[in-house]
Every structure is written in C-alpha cells, then in structure tokens.
MIDO-422888 format. One record per residue: residue number from 1; x, y, z of N, C-alpha, C in turn; residue in one letter. Coordinates in steps of 0.2 Angstrom, whole numbers, m for minus. Atoms other than C-alpha are relative to their C-alpha. Example, Ala and Ser with C-alpha at 12.3 -4.5 7.8 and 13.67 -1.06 7.14 Angstrom:
<recs>
@seq = 1, n.xx = 4, n.yy = m6, n.zz = 0, ca.xx = 62, ca.yy = m22, ca.zz = 39, c.xx = 4, c.yy = 6, c.zz = 0, type = A
@seq = 2, n.xx = m4, n.yy = m6, n.zz = m1, ca.xx = 68, ca.yy = m5, ca.zz = 36, c.xx = m4, c.yy = 5, c.zz = 3, type = S
</recs>
This chain:
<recs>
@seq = 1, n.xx = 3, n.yy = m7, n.zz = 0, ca.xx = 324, ca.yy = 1093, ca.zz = 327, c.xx = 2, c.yy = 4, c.zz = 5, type = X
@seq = 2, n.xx = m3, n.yy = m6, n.zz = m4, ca.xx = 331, ca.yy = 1108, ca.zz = 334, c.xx = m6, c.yy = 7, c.zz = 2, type = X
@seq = 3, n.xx = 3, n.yy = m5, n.zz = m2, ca.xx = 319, ca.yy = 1120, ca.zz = 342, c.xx = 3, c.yy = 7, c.zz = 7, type = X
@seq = 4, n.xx = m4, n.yy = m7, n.zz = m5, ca.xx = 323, ca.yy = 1139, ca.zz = 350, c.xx = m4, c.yy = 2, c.zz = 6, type = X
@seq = 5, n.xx = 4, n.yy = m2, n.zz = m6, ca.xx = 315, ca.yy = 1141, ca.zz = 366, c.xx = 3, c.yy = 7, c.zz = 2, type = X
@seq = 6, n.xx = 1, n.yy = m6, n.zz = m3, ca.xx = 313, ca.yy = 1159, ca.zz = 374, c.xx = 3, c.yy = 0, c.zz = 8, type = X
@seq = 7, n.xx = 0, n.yy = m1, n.zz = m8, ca.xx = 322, ca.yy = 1160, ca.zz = 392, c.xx = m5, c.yy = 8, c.zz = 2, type = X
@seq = 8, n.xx = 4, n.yy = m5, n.zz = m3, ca.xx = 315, ca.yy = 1173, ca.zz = 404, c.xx = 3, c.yy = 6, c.zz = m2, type = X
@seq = 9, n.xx = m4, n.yy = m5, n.zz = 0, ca.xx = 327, ca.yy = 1182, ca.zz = 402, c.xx = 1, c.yy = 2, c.zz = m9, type = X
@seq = 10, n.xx = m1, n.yy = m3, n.zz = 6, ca.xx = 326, ca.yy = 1184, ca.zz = 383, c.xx = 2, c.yy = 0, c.zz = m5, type = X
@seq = 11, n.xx = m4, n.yy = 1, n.zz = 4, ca.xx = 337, ca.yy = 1174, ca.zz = 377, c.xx = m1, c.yy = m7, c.zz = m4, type = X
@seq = 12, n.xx = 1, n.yy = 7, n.zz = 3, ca.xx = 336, ca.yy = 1160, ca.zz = 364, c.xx = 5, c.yy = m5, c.zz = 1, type = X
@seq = 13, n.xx = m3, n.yy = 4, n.zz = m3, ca.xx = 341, ca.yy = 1144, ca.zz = 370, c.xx = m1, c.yy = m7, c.zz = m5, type = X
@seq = 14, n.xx = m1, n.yy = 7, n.zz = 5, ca.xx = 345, ca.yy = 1128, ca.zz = 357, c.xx = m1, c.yy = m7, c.zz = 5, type = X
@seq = 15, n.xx = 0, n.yy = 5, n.zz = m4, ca.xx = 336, ca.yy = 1113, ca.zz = 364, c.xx = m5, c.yy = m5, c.zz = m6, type = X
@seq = 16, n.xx = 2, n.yy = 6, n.zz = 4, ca.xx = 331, ca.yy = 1096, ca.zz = 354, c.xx = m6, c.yy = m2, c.zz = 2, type = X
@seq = 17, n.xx = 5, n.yy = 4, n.zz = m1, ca.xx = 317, ca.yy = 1087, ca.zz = 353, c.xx = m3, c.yy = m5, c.zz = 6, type = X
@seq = 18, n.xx = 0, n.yy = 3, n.zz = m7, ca.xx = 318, ca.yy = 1074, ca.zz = 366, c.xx = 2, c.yy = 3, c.zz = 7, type = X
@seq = 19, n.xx = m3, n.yy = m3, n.zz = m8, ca.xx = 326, ca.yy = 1085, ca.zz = 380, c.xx = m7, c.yy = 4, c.zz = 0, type = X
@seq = 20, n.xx = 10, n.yy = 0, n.zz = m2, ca.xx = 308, ca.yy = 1095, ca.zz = 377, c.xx = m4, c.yy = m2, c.zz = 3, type = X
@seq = 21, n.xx = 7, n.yy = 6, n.zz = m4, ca.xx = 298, ca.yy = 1082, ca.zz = 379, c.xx = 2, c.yy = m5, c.zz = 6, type = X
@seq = 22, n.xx = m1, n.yy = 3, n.zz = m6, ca.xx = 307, ca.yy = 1075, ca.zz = 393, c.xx = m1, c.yy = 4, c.zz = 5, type = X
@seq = 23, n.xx = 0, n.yy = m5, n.zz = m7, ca.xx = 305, ca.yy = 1091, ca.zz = 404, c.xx = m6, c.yy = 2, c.zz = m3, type = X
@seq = 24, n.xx = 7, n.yy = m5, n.zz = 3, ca.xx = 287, ca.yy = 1095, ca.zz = 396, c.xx = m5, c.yy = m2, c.zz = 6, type = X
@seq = 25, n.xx = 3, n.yy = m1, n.zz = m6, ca.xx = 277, ca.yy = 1100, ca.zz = 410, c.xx = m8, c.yy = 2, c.zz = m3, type = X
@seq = 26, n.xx = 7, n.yy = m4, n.zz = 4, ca.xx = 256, ca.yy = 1101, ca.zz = 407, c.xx = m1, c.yy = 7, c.zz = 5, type = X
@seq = 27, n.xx = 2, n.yy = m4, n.zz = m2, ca.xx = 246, ca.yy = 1116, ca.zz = 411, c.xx = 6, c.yy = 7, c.zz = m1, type = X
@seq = 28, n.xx = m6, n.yy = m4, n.zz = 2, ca.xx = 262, ca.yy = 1126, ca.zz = 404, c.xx = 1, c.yy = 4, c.zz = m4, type = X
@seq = 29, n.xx = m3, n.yy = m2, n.zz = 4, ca.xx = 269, ca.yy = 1140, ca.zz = 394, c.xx = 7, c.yy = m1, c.zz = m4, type = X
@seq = 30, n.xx = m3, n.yy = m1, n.zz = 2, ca.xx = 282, ca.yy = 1140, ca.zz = 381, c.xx = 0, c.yy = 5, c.zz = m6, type = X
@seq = 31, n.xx = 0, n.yy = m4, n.zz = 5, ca.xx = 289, ca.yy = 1152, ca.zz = 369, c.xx = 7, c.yy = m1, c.zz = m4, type = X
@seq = 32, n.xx = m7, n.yy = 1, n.zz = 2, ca.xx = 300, ca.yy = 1151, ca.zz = 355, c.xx = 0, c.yy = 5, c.zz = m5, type = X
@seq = 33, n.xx = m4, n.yy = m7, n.zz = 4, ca.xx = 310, ca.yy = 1163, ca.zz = 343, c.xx = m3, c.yy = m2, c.zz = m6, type = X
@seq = 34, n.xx = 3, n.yy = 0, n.zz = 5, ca.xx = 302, ca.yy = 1167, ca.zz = 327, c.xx = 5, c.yy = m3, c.zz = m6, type = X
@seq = 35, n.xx = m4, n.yy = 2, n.zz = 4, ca.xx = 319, ca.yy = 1161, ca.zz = 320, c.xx = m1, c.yy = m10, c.zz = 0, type = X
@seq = 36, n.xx = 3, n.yy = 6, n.zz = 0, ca.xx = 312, ca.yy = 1143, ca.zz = 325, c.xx = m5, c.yy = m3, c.zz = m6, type = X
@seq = 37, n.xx = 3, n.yy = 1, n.zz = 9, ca.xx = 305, ca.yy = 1133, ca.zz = 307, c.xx = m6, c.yy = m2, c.zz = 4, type = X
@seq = 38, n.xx = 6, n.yy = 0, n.zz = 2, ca.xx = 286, ca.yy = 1135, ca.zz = 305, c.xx = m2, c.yy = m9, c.zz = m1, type = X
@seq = 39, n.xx = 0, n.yy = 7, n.zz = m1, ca.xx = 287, ca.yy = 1115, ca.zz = 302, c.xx = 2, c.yy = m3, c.zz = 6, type = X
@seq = 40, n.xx = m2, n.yy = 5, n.zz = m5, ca.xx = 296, ca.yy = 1109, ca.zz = 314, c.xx = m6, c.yy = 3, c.zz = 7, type = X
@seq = 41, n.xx = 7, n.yy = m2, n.zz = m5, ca.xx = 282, ca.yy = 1119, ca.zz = 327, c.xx = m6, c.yy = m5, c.zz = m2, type = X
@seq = 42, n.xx = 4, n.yy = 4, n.zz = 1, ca.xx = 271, ca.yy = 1110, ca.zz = 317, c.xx = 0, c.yy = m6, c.zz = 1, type = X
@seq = 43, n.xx = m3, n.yy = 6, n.zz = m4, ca.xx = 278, ca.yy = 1092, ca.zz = 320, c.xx = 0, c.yy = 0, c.zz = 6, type = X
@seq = 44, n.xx = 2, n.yy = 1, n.zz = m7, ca.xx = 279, ca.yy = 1096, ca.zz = 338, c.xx = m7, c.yy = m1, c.zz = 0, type = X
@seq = 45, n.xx = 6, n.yy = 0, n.zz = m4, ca.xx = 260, ca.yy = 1099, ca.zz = 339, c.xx = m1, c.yy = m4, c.zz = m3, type = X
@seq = 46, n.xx = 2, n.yy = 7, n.zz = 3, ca.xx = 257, ca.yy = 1084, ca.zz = 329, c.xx = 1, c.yy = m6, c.zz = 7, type = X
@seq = 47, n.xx = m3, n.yy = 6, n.zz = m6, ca.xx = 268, ca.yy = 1074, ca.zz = 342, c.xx = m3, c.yy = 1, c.zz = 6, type = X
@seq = 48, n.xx = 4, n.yy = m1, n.zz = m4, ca.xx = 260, ca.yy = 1082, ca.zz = 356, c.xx = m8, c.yy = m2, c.zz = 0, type = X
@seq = 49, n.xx = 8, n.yy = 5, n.zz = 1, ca.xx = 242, ca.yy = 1077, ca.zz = 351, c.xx = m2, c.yy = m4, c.zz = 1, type = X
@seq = 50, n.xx = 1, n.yy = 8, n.zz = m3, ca.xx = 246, ca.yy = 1060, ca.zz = 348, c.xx = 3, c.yy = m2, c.zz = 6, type = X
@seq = 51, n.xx = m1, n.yy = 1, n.zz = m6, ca.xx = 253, ca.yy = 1061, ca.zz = 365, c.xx = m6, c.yy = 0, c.zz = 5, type = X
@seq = 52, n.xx = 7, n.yy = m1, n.zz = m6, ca.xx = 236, ca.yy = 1065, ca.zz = 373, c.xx = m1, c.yy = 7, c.zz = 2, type = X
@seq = 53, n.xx = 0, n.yy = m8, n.zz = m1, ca.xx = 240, ca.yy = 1085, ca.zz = 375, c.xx = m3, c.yy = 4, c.zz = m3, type = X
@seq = 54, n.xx = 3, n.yy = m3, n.zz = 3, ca.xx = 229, ca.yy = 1097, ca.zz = 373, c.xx = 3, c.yy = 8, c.zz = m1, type = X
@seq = 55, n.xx = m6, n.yy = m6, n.zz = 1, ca.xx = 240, ca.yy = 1113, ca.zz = 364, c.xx = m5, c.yy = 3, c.zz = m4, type = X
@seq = 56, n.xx = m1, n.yy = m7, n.zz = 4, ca.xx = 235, ca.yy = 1130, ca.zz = 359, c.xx = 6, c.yy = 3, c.zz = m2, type = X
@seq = 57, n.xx = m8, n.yy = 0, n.zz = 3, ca.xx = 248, ca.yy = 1137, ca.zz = 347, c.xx = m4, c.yy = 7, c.zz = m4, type = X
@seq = 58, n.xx = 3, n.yy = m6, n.zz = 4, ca.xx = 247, ca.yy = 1155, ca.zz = 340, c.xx = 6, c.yy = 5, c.zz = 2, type = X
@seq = 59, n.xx = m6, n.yy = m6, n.zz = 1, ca.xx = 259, ca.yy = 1169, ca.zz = 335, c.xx = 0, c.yy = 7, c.zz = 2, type = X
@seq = 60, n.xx = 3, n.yy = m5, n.zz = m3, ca.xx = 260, ca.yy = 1184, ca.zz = 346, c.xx = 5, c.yy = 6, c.zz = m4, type = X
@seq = 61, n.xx = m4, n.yy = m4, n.zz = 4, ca.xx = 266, ca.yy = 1200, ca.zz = 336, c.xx = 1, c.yy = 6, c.zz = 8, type = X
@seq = 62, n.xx = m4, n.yy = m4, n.zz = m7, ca.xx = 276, ca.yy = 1213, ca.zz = 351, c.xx = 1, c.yy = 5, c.zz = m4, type = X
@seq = 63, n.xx = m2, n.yy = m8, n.zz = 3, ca.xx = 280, ca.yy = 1227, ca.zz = 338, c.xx = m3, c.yy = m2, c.zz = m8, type = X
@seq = 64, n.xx = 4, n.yy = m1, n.zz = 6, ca.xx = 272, ca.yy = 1232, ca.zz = 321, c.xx = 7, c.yy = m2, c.zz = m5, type = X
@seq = 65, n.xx = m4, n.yy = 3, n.zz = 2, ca.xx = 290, ca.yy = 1227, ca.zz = 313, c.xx = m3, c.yy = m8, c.zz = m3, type = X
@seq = 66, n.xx = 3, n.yy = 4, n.zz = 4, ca.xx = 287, ca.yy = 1212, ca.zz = 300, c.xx = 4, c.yy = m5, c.zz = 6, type = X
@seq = 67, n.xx = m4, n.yy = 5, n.zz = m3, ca.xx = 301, ca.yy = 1200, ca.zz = 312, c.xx = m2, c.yy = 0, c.zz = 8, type = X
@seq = 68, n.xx = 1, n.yy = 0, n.zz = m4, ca.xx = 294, ca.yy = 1206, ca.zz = 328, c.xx = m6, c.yy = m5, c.zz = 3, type = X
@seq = 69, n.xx = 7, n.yy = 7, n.zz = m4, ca.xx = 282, ca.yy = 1190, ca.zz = 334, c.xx = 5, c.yy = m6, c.zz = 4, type = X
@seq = 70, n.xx = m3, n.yy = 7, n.zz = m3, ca.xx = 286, ca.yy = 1174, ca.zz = 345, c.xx = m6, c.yy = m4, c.zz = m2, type = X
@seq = 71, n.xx = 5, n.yy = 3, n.zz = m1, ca.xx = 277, ca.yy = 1160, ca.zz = 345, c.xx = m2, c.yy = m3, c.zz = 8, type = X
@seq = 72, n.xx = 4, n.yy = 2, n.zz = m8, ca.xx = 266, ca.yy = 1155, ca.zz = 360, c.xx = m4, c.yy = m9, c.zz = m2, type = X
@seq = 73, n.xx = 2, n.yy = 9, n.zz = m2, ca.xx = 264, ca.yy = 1136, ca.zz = 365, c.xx = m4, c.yy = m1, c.zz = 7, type = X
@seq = 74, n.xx = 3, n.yy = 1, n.zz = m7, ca.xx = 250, ca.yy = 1133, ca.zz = 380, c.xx = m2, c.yy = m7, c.zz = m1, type = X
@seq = 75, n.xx = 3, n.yy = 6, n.zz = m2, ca.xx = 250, ca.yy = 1116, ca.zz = 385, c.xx = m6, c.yy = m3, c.zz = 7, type = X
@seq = 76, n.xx = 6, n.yy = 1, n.zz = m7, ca.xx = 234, ca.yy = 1110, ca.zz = 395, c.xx = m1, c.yy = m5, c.zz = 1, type = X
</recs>
C-alpha cells in the first residue's frame, strides 16, 4: 500500500506502509494528499486500531474548490 504523506513544506512524499508504521510516533500529526485512496486510509485505520492506537481521522477542506481538502490523521 502506497500512501502520500504531506511534508512541511508542502510537498507530497511517496512512502509505504511499513516504512510508516515503523517511524509512527504516538501523540502525532499526519497529513496526506487528497490524491491518497479513501480505502487505503481506511486500511491504515483498521491497522492501527488493532494495533492498540487510538486515531482521529477527518478531512479538512482549505479552499471552497471541490479538490481543495487533506486529510488529517491524529494519533493519541
């Protein structure tokens, strides 16, 4: 599974599933590109769950444009 992460700087960054969750920090932000599949987010939060993580997940819209949204990951 290929997931688009958000650098700071704004850039989307191609990073797999295992590399993820092997730098996955609790208490954390993540944001990925709205180009990122609506399933495969939902697979992460599955996996995470049964990992023990408690995630808030929700789509923040940044301009009234239909493509302007990220998605936000808070892991606690």
């Amino acid at each position: 599974m290929e997931l688009k992460l958000l650098t700071e700087e704004n850039k989307v960054k191609n990073i797999n599933l295992d590399k993820f969750l092997d730098n996955l920090k609790s208490d954390s932000f993540y944001y990925f590109s709205n180009e990122t599949s609506y399933k495969d987010l939902q697979d992460l939060l599955d996996i995470l769950t049964e990992k023990g993580y408690s995630v808030y997940f929700r789509e923040v819209k940044y301009t009234l444009e239909n493509d302007g949204y990220v998605y936000e990951l808070h892991i606690i």
